[in-house]
C-alpha positions as a printed Julia matrix, in Angstrom:
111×3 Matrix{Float64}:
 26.83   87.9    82.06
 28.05   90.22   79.04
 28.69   87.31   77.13
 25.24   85.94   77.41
 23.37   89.06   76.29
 26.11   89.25   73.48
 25.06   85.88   72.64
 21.13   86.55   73.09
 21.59   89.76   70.91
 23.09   87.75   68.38
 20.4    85.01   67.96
 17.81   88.1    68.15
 19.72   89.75   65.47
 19.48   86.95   63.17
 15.9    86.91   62.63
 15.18   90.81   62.24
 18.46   92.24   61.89
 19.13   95.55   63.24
 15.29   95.93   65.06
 16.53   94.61   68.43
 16.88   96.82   71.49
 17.59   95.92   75.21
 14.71   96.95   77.43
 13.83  100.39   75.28
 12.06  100.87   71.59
 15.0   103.47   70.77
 15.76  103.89   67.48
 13.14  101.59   66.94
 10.21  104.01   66.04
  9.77  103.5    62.55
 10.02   99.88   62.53
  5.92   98.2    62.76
  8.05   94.68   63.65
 10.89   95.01   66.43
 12.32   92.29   69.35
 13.03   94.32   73.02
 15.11   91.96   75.29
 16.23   92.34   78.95
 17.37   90.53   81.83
 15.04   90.39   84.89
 16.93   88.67   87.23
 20.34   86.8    88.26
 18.84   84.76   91.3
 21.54   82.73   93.18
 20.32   78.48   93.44
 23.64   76.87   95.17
 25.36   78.36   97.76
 29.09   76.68   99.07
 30.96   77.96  101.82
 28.36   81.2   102.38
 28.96   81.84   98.58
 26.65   81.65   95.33
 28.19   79.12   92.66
 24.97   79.04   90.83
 22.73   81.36   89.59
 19.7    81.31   87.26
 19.5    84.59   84.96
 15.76   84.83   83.95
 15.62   86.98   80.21
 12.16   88.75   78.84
 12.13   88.46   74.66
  8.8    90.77   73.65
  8.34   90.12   69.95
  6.58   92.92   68.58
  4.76   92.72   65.27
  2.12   95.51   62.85
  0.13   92.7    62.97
 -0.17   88.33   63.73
  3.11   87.24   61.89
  3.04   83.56   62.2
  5.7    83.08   60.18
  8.14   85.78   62.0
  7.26   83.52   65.36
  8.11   80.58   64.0
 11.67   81.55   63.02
 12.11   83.24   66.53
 10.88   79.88   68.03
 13.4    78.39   65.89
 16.32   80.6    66.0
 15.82   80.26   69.58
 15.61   76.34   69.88
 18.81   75.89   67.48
 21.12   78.09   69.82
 20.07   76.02   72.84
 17.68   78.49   74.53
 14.95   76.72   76.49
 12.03   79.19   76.2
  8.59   79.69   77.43
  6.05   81.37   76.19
  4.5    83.71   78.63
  1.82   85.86   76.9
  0.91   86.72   73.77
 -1.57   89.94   73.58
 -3.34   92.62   71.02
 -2.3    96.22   71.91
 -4.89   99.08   70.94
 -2.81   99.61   67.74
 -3.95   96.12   66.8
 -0.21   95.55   66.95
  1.0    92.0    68.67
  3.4    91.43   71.66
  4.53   87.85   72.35
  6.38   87.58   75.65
  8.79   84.85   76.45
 11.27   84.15   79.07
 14.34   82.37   79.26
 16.49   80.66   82.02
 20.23   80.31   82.17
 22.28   78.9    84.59
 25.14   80.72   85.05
 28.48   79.65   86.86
C-alpha cells in the first residue's frame, strides 16, 4: 500500500508542489491553494481458500483553492488521467471563506 500513496503523493506533488498533506492541513496554513489526500478504505473483493487476493483501496483527493481555479482543476484532472488514476468527482462546495473544496475519490485494486 506504501507504494501507492508514494505514487499518489507524487502525481499530487506535480501540480502544486510542496502544498500536499495526507489527511491534515499541517504546514499548510499559509498556503490559500493546497491538495489533502487519504485513504478511506482497503475493502477485500475476492476471497480464495478463506483468504483476500483482492482488495479495492478507495482514496479521498480534496483540492482546496482561495477561490474557483479552473485552470488548477484542469491540470489535477489531467495529472490524474495521465498516471492512470480513474477518478470521480464527488463534490465540489463553497466554504464560508468563499474558499473551494473539490472532492474526488479514487479506486485501486490492489493484489
Amino acid at each position: 500500500m506504501q507504494e501507492k500513496l508514494e505514487a499518489l503523493f507524487d502525481t499530487l506533488n506535480s501540480v502544486l508542489p510542496g502544498k500536499v498533506s495526507y489527511g491534515t492541513r499541517e504546514g499548510l496554513e499559509s498556503d490559500p491553494n493546497y491538495i489533502i489526500y487519504q485513504e478511506l478504505s482497503n475493502r477485500t473483493i475476492v476471497y480464495a481458500d478463506d483468504r483476500a487476493v483482492a482488495k479495492v483501496a478507495t482514496f479521498q483527493v480534496s483540492l482546496i483553492t482561495e477561490k474557483k481555479n479552473l485552470g488548477l482543476e484542469e491540470q489535477l484532472e489531467a495529472s490524474l488521467y495521465f498516471m492512470g488514476y480513474e477518478f470521480e468527482l464527488l463534490s465540489e462546495f463553497v466554504n464560508e471563506d468563499s474558499s473551494v473544496n473539490r472532492v474526488y475519490e479514487i479506486k485501486e485494486e490492489v493484489f
